[in-house]
N, C-alpha and C positions, 0 to 999 in steps of 0.2 A: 430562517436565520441566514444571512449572508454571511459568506465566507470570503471576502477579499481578498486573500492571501492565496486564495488557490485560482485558476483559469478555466475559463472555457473554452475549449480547444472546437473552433467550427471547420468541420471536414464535407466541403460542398462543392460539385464543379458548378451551379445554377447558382449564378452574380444574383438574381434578385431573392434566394432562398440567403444567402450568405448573407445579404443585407437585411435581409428582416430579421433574422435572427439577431445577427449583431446588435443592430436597434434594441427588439423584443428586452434582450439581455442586458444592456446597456442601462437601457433607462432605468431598471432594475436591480440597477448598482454591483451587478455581475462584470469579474474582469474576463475580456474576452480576446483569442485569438484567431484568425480564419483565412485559411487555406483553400486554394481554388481545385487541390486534387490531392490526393494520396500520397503522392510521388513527392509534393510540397513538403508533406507535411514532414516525410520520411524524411526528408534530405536537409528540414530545421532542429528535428526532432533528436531532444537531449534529455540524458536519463533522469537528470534533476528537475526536469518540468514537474509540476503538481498542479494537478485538479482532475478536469474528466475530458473525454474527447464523444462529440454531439458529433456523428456520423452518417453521411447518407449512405447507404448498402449499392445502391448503383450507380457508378461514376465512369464516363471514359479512361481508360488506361484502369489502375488498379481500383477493386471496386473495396467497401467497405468492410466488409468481412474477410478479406485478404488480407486490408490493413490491422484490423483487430487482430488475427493470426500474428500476421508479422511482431505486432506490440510484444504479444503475447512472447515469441520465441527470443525478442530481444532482450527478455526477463522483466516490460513495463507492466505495474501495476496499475496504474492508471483504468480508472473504471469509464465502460464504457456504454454510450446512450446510442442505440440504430435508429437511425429516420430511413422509413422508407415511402415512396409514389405506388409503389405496386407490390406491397406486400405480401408475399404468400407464407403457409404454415412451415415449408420446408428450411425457408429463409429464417423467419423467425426460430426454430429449431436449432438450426446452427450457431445465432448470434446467441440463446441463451448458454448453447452448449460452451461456448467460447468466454461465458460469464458474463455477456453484458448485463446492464442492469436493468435495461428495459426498450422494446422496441416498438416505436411509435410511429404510424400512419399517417403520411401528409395527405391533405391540411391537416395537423392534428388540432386540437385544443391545446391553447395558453397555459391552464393550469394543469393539465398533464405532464407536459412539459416541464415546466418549472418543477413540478412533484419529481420528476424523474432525475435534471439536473440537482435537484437539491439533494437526494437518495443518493446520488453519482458523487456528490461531493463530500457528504457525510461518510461514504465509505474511504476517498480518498483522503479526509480527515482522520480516520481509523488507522489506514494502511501508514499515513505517514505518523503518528502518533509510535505506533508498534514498530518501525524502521527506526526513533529516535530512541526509544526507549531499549533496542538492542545495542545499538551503535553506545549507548552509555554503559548498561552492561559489562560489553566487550569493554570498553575502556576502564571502568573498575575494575574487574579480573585480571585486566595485563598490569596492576598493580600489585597484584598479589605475588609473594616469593614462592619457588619450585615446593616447599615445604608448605606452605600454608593451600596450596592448590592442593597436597597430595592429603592431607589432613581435611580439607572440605571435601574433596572425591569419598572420602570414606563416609563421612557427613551425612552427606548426600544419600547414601548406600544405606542409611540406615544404623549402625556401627556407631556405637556408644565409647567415649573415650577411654574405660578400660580395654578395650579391643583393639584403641586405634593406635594406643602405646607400645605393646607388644606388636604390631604388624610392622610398627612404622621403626621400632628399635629406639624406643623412646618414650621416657615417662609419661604418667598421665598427666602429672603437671606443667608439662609442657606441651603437651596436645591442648591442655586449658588455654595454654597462654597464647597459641597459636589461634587455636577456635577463635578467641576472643579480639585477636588482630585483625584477624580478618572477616570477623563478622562488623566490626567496626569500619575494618575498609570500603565495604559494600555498603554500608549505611542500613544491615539489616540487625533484628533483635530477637528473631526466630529461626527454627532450621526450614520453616516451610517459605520463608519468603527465602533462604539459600537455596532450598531447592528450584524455586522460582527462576533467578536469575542466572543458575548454572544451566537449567535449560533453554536458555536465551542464547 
């Protein structure tokens, strides 16, 4: 399944590896972006990109596993794919330690490849799925009043409304009334889907 919406991010300093990918990708109805070096890509490179980054592990100046690092400390989730000419086990070792998704041997095969960006992207589909679904979250709760947050914390705890009116210095029918606002706020009808989005 193509994902249009998300990119492929080509990290290569070999002009003729850059353009066959490209092509490869292209025709394949993959959106594609390609960098001649590390350094490039660092210095385009913005937190809102979405898709995967298709990496060769040896490059003049920073090499690929550097750059994975760096993603990494920059806080990008961006999942990522190693190419490498001369692969060894220790190289590979590292790139999965750093979470790539998978590291492939040039010349690789076509449909490895594809296998691998597709796997790359379907996680970056996950990742940004679970980023949107926080960011909504957080913006239903910052609607919530000081009182109906402190009445959901107990909720959450476990704490049955006769317990939350005596803590809270407050009826139970108003613990109802509350529960009930802002179980409505959140757009839930259970306490297990409250607990859900409190831990969001």
């Amino acid at each position: 399944m193509l994902q249009h919406d998300l990119t492929v991010f080509i990290v290569d300093d070999d002009p003729g590896v850059r353009d066959a990918l490209g092509l490869l990708l292209g025709v394949r109805g993959y959106r594609t972006a390609v960098f001649s070096s590390a350094e490039a890509f660092l210095q385009g490179w913005q937190s809102g990109w979405s898709g995967c980054l298709l990496v060769d592990i040896r490059m003049s100046g920073m090499d690929g596993l550097t750059l994975q690092r760096e993603l990494l400390a920059r806080g990008s989730k961006m999942p990522v794919v190693i190419m490498s000419g001369h692969g060894d086990v220790s190289m590979a070792r590292a790139a999965f330690k750093a979470d790539a998704v998978d590291f492939l041997e040039k010349p690789f095969d076509d449909a490895k490849l594809i296998a691998a960006i597709d796997e790359a992207l379907t996680r970056a589909r996950a990742s940004q799925s679970e980023q949107q679904r926080r960011k909504l979250s957080a913006n239903l709760l910052s609607e919530l009043t000081p009182r109906e947050r402190e009445v959901m914390q107990l909720v959450v705890l476990g704490r049955h409304n006769r317990d939350i009116g005596p803590a809270l210095g407050i009826s139970v029918r108003t613990v109802e009334v509350h529960k009930a606002r802002l179980m409505s706020k959140l757009g839930v009808d259970n306490v297990a889907d409250l607990v859900r989005i409190s831990l969001l």
